[in-house]
N, C-alpha and C positions, 0 to 999 in steps of 0.2 A: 388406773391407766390414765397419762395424763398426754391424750395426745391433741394439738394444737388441730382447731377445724379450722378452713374457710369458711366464713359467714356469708360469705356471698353465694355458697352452697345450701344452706341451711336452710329448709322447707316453713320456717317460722319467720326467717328474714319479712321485711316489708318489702312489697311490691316493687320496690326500685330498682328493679335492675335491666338490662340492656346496654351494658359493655360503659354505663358510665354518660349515656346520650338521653335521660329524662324520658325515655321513651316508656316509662312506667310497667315495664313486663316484670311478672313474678318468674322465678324458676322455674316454676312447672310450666308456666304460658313461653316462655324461650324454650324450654326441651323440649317443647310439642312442636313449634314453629320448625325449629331444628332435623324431629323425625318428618313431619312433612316433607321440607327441606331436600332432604336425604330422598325419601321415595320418589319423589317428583324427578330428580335425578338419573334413579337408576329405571322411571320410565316416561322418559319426554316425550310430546307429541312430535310429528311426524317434522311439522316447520320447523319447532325446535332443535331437533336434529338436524337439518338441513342447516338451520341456521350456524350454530354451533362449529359445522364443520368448518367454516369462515373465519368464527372468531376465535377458536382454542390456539394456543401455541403462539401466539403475540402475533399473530396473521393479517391484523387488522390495522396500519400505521403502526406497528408495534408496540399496540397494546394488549396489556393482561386484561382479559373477562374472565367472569367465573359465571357459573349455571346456579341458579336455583338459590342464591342469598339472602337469609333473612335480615330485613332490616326494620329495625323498630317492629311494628306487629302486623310487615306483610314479606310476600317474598318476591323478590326481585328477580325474572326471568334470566336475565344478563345484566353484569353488573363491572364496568372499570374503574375499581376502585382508585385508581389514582386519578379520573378524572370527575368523580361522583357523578357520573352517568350512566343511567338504568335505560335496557332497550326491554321492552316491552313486546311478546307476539300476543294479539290479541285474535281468540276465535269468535264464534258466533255467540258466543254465553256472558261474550263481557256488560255489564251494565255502566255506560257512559257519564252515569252521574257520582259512581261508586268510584270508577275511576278518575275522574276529577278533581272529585275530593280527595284521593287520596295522594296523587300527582301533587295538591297542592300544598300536604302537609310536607311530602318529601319535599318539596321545593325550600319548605320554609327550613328545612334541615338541610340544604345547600346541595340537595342532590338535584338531578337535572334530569327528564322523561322523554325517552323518545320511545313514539307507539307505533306496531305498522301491523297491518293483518298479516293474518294464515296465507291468505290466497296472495298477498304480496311477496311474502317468501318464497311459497313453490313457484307465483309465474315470474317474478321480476326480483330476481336475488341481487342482478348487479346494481338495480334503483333502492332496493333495501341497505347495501353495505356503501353505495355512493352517500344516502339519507344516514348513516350511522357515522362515518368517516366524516362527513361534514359537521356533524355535531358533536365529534371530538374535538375539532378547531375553535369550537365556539364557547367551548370551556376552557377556565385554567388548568395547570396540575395542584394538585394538592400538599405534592412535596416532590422535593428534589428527586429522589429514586425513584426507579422505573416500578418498584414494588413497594410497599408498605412494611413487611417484614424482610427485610435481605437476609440472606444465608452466607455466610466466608464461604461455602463450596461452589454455590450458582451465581445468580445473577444477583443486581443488587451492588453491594460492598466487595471493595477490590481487598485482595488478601492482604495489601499495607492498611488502608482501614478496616480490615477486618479484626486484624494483629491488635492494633492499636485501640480499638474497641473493647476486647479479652482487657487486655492488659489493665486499663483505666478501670473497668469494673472492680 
């Protein structure tokens, strides 16, 4: 049977992978970040919830966030990828120097941290998404589309660029 693998799948590959970003993760250290990921999602603390309800659905200066994104070998609470800006809920269990360091690697990977507590989101949600909305301003975008991957059906690429896309492939 002579069927063609991804290597980039393959449990014997070296360490190098993470979408191509030097971020050094093996396979297996991605699908665990991934299933993390994934659970974290389907049980978010209470601000995060709160929060979320704010930013899903492009609510936020019409921008896309996502929930729960691994990037490199941590996950990002919220994350708009068009503007490489991570919003961070921070509870009582965070360690300030852990996160610093790690703020500072993403930094050096062109992403940008904004951190706010637990108790800022349940008491003061409009100074949370004012503090979040102002540090979309203070970054660029990262590319032209409103999304990273556009779809011909949604948003993204208009059906003559969409057209024209097919075709040239």
């Amino acid at each position: 049977m002579n069927r063609s693998i991804d290597k980039g799948q393959r449990r014997e590959t070296p360490p190098l992978q993470g979408r191509g970003k030097g971020w050094g993760l093996s396979v297996d250290q991605l699908a665990e970040l991934h299933r993390r990921a994934a659970e974290m999602r389907r049980n978010p603390t209470e601000p995060e919830r709160r929060l979320w309800r704010h930013l899903s659905n492009d609510q936020l200066n019409g921008r896309n966030f996502r929930r729960q994104s691994v990037i490199g070998w941590s996950i990002a609470d919220f994350l708009c990828p068009q503007r490489a800006l991570i919003v961070e809920v921070d509870g009582d269990t965070h360690d300030e120097a852990k996160d610093r360091l790690r703020d500072d690697v993403l930094a050096s990977r062109g992403f940008k941290v904004v951190r706010v507590t637990n108790d800022d989101v349940i008491k003061n949600m409009d100074g949370v998404l004012t503090l979040i909305s102002g540090a979309l301003t203070t970054v660029p975008d990262r590319w032209n589309n409103s999304h990273a991957n556009p779809s011909p059906e949604g948003k993204g690429l208009s059906a003559t660029a969409a057209q024209t896309q097919v075709l040239t492939r």
